[in-house]
N, C-alpha and C positions, 0 to 999 in steps of 0.2 A: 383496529387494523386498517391500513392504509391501503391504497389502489397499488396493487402489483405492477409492476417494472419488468418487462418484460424484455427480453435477450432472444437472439436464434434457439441455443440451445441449451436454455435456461431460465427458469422466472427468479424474480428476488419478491418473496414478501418481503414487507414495510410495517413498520410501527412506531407509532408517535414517541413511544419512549427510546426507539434508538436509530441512530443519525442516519438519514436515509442515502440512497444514492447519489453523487455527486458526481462533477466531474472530475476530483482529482481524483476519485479511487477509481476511476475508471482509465484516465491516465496511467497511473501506475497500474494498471491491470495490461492495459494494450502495451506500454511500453518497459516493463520493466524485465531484466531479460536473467534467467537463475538457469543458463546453459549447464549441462553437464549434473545438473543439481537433482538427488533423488529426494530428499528432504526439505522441507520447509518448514518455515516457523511463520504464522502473521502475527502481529500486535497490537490488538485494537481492531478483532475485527467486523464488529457493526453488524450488518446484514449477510456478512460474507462475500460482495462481489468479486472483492481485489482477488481473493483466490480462487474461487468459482472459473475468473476467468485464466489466470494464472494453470489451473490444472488443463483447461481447455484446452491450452496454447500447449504447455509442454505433458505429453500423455505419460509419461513415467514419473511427473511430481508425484510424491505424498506431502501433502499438507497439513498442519495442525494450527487450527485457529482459535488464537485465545481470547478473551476478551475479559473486565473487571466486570461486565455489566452482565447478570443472570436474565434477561430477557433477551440481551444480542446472542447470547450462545444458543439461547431458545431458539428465536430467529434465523440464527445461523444454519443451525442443524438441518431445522425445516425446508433451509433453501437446498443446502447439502445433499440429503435425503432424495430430493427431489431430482435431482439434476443427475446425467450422464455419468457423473465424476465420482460418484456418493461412494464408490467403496476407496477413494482415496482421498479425503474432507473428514476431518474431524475438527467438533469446535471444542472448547472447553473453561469453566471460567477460572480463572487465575492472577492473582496481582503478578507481573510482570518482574516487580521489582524483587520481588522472592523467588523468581523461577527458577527452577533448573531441570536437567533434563538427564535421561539414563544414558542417551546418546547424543553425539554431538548432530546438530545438524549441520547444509551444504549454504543455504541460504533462509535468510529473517529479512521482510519485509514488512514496511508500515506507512500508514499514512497518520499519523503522528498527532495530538492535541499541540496547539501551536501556540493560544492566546495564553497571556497572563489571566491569573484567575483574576476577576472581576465581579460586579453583580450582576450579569445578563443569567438568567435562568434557562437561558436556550441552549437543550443537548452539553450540559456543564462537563460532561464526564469525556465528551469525545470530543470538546473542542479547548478545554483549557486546561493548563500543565498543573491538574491539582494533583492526581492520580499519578501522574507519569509523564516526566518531566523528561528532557532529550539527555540530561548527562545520566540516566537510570536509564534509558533505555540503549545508550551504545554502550555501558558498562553490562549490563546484561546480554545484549548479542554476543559483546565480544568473548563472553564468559562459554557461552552456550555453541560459536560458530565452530565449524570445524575447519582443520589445517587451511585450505585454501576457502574458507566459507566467505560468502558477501552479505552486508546490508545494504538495504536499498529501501531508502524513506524518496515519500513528496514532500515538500514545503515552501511556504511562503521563500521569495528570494530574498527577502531582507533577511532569513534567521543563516543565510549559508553559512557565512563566515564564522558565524558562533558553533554552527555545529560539525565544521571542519577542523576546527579548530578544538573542540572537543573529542570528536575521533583521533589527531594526532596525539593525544595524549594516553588514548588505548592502545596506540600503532596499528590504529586502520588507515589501511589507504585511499585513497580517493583515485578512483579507477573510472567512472564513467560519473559524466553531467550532460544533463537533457536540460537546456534552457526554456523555458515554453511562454511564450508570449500569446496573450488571450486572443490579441488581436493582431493582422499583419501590419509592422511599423510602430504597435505600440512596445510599451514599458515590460520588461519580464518579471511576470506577475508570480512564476512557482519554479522550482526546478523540482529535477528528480537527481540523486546524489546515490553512486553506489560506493562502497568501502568494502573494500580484499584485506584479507588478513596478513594474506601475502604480500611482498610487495611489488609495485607494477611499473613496466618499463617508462610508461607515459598516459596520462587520463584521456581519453577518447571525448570531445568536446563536440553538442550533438545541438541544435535549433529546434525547434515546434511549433507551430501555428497551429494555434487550433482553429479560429475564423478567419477568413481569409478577408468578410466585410461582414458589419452586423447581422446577426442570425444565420450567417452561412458559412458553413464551414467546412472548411481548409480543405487542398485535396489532399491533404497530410495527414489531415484527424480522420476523411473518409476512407483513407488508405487501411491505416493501424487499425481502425473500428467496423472495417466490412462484415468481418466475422464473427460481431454481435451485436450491433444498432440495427433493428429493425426499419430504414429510413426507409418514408412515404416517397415514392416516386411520382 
């Protein structure tokens, strides 16, 4: 077991066998937005954060968090359990690619394996498309989302266009992009991409700084993250 990750109003355990907290689930945790949405689906969800904070933000989610990996649901639960939110947080483990559901959900969220597989043996399951590839998993949201339901993945920005281009072909739409550059002036290192099943008058085109100068960060990321980074004053 690893040192706990501590939140306001929430801890994450940590363990070596599954991907620990980062920044991009935390991103999508702060910024990803599933208004109007009673239901949720994650995909991949490691420790739990991304919904942890997800139910925080909106008090009427239900969430259910899947994950392939029997120790992250472990994991997960325990943060679950623990936390304000626990009678609306369920983890569960399940390949993705077989899922379905008795009801449709409003909104599926994830922060996605993104590498080709390779030989690196670091966290294989949560970082590279062995498991759960991007056209298996917007072919299964789309299956799963209800009438006006959204996805809403992070990713690297170089894979956007692959995987816009993959949602046109389910007829998701591309309804909101969060550009997020690590640094202010640098390169856009990740976005955040949501897809309506509906479709949408015009996509909502949003900027991000997370650091504003090395190690300090943005009053953008300080803004979105007040409500759970415990920052040393």
């Amino acid at each position: 077991m690893m040192k706990v990750f501590r939140f306001q109003q929430f801890d994450i355990i940590q363990d070596e066998a599954v991907f620990r907290v980062g920044t991009d689930a935390v991103l999508l945790g702060a910024l990803a937005n599933p208004k109007d949405a009673k239901t949720a689906l994650e995909v991949g969800t490691g420790t739990g954060v991304i919904s942890l904070m997800l139910a925080q933000r909106f008090p009427e989610l239900h969430v259910l968090a899947l994950d392939i990996n029997e120790k992250a649901v472990e994991i997960a639960q325990a943060n679950f359990n623990a936390s304000p939110f626990s009678n609306r947080l369920k983890s569960q483990r399940a390949d993705f690619k077989n899922f379905d559901v008795a009801e449709k959900v409003d909104f599926v969220f994830s922060n996605p394996p993104y590498f080709e597989a390779n030989d690196s043996c670091k966290d294989v399951l949560a970082r590279q498309k062995i498991e759960l590839g991007f056209g298996d998993l917007i072919k299964t949201s789309n299956a799963i989302l209800s009438e006006f339901g959204v996805l809403a993945v992070i990713i690297p920005a170089r894979e956007e266009n692959d995987l816009i281009a993959l949602c046109e072909k389910e007829n998701l739409h591309l309804k909101r992009k969060v550009s997020i550059r690590g640094i202010e002036d640098g390169e856009v290192r990740r976005v955040i991409l949501s897809f309506s099943k509906s479709e949408v008058d015009r996509c909502i085109v949003e900027e991000f700084v997370v650091e504003k100068s090395p190690r300090q960060y943005s009053d953008q990321y300080l803004e979105f993250t007040k409500d759970f980074h415990l920052f040393k004053s």
